[in-house]
C-alpha positions as CSV (number, residue, x, y, z in Angstrom):
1,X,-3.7,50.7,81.6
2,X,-5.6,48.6,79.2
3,X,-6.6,45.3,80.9
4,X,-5.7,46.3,84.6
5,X,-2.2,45.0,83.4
6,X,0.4,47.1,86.4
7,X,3.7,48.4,85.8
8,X,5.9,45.7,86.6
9,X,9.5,46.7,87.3
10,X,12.0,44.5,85.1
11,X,16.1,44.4,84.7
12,X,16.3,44.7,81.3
13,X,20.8,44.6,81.8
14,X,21.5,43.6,77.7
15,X,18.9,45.8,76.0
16,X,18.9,49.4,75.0
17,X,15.5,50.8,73.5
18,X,17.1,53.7,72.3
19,X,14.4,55.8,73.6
20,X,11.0,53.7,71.9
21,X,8.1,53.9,73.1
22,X,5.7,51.7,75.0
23,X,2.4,51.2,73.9
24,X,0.4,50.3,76.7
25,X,-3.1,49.9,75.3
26,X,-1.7,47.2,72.9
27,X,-1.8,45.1,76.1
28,X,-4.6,43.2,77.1
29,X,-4.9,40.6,79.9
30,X,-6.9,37.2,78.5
31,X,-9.8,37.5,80.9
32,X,-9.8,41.4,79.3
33,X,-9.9,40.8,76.0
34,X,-12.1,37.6,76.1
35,X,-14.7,40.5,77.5
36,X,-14.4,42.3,74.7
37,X,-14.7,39.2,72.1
38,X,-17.7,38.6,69.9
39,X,-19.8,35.3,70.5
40,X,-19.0,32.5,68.1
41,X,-22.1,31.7,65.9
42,X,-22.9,30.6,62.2
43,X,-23.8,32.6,59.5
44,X,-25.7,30.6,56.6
45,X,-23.9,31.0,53.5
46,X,-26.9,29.4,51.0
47,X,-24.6,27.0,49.3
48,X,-26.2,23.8,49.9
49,X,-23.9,21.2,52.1
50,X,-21.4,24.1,53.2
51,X,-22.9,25.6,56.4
52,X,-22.3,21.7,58.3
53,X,-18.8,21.7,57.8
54,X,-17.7,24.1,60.6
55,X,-18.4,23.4,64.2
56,X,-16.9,24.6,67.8
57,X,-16.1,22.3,70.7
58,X,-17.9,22.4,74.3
59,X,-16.9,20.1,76.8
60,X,-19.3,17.8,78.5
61,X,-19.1,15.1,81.4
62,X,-15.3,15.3,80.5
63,X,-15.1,15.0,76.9
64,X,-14.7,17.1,74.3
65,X,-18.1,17.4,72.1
66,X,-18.7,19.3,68.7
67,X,-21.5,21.6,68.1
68,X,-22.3,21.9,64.5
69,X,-21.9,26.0,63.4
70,X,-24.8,25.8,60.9
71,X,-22.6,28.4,58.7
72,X,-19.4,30.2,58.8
73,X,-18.3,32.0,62.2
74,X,-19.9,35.2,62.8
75,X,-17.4,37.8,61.9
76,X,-14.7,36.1,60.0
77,X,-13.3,37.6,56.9
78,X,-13.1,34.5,54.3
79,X,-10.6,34.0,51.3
80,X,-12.3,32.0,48.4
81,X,-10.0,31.1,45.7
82,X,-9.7,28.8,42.5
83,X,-8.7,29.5,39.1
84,X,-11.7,30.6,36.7
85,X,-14.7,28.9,35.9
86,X,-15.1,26.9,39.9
87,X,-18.0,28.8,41.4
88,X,-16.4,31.7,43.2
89,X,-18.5,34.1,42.3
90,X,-21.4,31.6,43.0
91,X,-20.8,31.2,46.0
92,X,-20.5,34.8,46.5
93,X,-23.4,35.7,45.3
94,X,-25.6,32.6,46.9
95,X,-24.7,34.4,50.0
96,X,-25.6,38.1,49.3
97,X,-29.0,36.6,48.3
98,X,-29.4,34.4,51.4
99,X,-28.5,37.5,54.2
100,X,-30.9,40.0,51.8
101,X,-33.5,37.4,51.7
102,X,-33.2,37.5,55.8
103,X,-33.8,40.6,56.0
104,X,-29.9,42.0,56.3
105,X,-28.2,44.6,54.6
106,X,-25.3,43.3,52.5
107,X,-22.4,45.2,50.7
108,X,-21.3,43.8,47.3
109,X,-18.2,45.5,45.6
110,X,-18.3,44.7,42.3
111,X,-14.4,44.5,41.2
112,X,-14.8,42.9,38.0
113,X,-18.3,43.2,36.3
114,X,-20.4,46.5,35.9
115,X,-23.3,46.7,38.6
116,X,-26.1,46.9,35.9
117,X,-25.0,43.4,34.7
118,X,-24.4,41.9,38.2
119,X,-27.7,42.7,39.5
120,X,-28.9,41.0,37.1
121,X,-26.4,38.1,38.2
122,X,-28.2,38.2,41.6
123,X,-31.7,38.6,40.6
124,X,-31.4,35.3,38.3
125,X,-29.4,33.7,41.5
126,X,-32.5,34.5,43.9
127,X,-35.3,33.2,41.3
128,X,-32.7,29.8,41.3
129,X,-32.7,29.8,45.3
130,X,-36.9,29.8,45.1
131,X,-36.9,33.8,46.1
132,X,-38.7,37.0,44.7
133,X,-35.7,39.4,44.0
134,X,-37.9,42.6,43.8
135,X,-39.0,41.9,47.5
136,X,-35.4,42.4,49.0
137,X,-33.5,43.9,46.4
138,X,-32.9,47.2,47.9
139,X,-31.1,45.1,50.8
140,X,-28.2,45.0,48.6
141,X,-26.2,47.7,48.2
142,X,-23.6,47.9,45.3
143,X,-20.2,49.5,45.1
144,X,-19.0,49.8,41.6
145,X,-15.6,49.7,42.0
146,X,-15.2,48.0,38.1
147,X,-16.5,51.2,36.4
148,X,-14.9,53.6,38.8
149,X,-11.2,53.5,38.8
150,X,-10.6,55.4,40.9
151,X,-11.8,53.1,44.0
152,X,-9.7,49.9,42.4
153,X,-6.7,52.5,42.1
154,X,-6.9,54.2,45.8
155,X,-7.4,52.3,48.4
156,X,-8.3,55.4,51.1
157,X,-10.9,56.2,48.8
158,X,-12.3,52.7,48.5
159,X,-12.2,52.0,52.1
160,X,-13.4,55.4,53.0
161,X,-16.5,54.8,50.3
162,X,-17.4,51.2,51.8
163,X,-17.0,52.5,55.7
164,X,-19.6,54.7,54.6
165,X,-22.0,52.4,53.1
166,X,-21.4,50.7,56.2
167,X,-22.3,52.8,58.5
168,X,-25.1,54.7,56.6
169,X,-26.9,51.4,55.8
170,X,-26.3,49.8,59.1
171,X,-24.6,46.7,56.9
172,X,-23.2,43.8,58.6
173,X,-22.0,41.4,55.8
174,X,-19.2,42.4,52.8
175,X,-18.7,40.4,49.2
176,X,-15.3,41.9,47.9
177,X,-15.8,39.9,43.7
178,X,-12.6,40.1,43.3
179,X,-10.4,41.3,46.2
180,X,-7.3,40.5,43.4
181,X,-8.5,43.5,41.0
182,X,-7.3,45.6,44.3
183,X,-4.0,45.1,43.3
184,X,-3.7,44.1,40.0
185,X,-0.5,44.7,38.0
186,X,0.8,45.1,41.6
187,X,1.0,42.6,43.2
188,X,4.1,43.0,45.2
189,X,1.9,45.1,47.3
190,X,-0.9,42.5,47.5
191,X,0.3,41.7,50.9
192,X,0.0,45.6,52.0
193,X,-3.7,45.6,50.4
194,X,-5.0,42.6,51.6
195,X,-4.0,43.4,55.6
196,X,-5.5,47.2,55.4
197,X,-8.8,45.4,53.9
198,X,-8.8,43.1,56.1
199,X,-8.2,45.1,59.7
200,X,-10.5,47.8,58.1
201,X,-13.4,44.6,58.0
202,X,-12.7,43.2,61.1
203,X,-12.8,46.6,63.0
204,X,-16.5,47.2,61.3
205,X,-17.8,43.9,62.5
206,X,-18.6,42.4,59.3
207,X,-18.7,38.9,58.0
208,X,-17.1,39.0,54.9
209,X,-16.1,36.7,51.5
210,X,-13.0,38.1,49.7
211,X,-12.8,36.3,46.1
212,X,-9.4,35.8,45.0
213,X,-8.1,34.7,41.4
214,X,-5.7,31.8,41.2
215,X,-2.6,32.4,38.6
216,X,-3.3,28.6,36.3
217,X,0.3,27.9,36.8
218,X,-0.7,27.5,40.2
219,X,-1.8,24.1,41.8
220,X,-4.8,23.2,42.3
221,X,-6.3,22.9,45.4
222,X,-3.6,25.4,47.2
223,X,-4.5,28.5,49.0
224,X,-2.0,30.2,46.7
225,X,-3.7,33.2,44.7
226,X,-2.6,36.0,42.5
227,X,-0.3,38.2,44.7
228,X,1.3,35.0,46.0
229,X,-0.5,34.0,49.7
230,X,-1.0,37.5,50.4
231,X,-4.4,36.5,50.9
232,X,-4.6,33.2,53.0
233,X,-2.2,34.3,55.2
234,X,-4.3,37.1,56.8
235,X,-7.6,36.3,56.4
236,X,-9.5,34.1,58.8
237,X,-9.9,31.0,56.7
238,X,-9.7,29.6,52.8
239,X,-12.2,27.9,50.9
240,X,-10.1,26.7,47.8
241,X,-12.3,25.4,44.9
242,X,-10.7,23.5,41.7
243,X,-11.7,21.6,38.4
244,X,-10.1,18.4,37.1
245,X,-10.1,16.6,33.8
246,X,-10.5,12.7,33.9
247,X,-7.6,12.3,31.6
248,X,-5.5,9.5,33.7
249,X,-6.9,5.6,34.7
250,X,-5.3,6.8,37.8
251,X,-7.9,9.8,37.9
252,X,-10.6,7.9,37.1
253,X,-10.1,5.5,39.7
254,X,-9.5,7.9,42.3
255,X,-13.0,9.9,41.8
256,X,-14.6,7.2,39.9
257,X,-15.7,9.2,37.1
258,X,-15.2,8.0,34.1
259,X,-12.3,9.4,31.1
260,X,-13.4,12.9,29.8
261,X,-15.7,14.0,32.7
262,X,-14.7,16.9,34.6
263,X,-15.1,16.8,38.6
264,X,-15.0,20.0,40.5
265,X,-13.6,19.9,44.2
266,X,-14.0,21.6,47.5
267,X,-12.2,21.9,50.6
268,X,-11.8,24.2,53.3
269,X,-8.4,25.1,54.0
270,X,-8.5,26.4,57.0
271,X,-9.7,28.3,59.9
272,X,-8.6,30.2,62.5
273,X,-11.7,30.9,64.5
274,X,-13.3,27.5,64.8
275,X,-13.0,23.9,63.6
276,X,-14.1,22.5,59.9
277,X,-14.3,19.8,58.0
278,X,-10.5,19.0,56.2
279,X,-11.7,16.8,53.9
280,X,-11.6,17.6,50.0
281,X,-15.7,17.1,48.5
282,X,-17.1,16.8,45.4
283,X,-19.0,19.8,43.9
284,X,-21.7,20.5,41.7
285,X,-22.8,23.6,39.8
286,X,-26.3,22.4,38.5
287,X,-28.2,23.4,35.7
288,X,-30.0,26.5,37.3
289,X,-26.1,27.2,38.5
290,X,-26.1,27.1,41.9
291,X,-23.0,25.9,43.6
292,X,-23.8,22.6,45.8
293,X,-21.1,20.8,47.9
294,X,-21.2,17.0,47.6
295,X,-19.6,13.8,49.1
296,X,-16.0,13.6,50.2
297,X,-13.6,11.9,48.3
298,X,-13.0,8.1,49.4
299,X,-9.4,6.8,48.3
């Protein structure tokens, strides 16, 4: 049996199984599984400010001690959401540029924009990030699901099309831009779509970003996305990006800005493989638009 776990007789006097089944390799002992788990390390995303914000705990002399991650954990499959216009797809594409430029393969399934016009997205991203495209380019392979409906429409074929880029290209890193066009105009199976994604990633070993669309009903700086919290609810942890209008004394006061600037906020919303910062930051897209994470904000 799966984790040396042994038959252990038990009275079970009020319960009737009506002849179900047992499934024993679904058991695992801890000291078992813990075997089997991946080492917690950081992956550098390439978004200036972001990689210090997640951290594990060690304990030394007694007392509990963080060790900074210097990225996002190895192997997690991260939600980033916000409405439009926030840097999602900057962020996603910061970090295909920083694994290709390290030398690792990276899938990018292009949901929304053709892959002739989001290469050259990522070419102009690398020359912002101080890097020579043309030297790493072919490190980045491109699934065109937004020119082939197919792959947005049928979810076997699109998982069976990126399992093989997987494995053929020895890939260890997934961008999904945008993880919502998977189920777009039905979203009451978001939930459905998001969960076989997800288990199909996490079973390949990859570090991932899923970008997620925010309805602009919705608030802010919730996790909530199109399809409801399909996403966040599966998916390792949220980074939930938002942009505000200093329309209010109140707002002005709070992110001393003055009346008519926009501000643009940060903040991780959670995750379930190791600690982060829970504080919401400023955030700047500069001028050569690259997404950099700024200062928290001080009430």
């Amino acid at each position: 049996m799966r984790g040396d776990v042994k038959d252990v007789e038990v009275n079970h006097t009020n319960e009737s199984y009506h002849g179900s089944e047992i499934v024993k390799e679904a058991i695992f002992l801890g000291s078992t599984a813990l075997k089997e788990a991946p080492k917690i390390f950081g992956v550098p995303t390439g978004v200036e400010n972001l990689d210090s914000l997640f951290f594990t705990v060690k304990i030394e002399d007694g007392k509990i001690v963080k060790e900074c991650l210097n990225g996002i954990p190895a192997y997690s499959v991260f939600n980033i959401t916000g409405v439009s216009d926030t840097g999602k797809s900057l962020i996603a594409e910061q970090f295909t540029i920083k694994q290709a430029v390290s030398g690792e393969k990276v899938v990018f399934v292009t949901v929304e924009t053709p892959a002739n016009f989001l290469v050259n997205s990522l070419k102009f991203r690398a020359s912002a990030m101080g890097y020579d495209f043309s030297k790493f380019e072919d490190n980045i392979i491109i699934i065109d699901a937004a020119s082939n409906p197919r792959l947005r429409d049928n979810l076997p074929d699109f998982l069976a099309t990126l399992g093989y880029v997987i494995k053929n290209y020895k890939v260890k890193f997934t961008v999904i831009d945008s993880v919502t066009g998977l189920f777009e105009n039905k979203e009451m199976l978001a939930r459905g779509v998001v969960r076989r994604v997800y288990n199909f990633l996490k079973k390949s070993y990859q570090t991932a970003l899923l970008i997620s669309q925010k309805r602009s009903g919705h608030e802010d700086l919730t996790a909530e996305a199109a399809g409801g919290y399909a996403v966040g609810h599966i998916v390792d942890g949220t980074i939930v990006l938002a942009k505000d209008i200093i329309d209010s004394s109140y707002k002005a006061k709070l992110y001393k800005k003055e009346i008519g600037e926009i501000v643009r906020l940060f903040r991780i919303d959670g995750c379930r493989i190791c600690g982060h910062d829970t504080k919401t930051h400023f955030m700047e897209i500069t001028d050569t638009g690259l997404v950099k994470v700024l200062s928290p904000i001080l009430n």
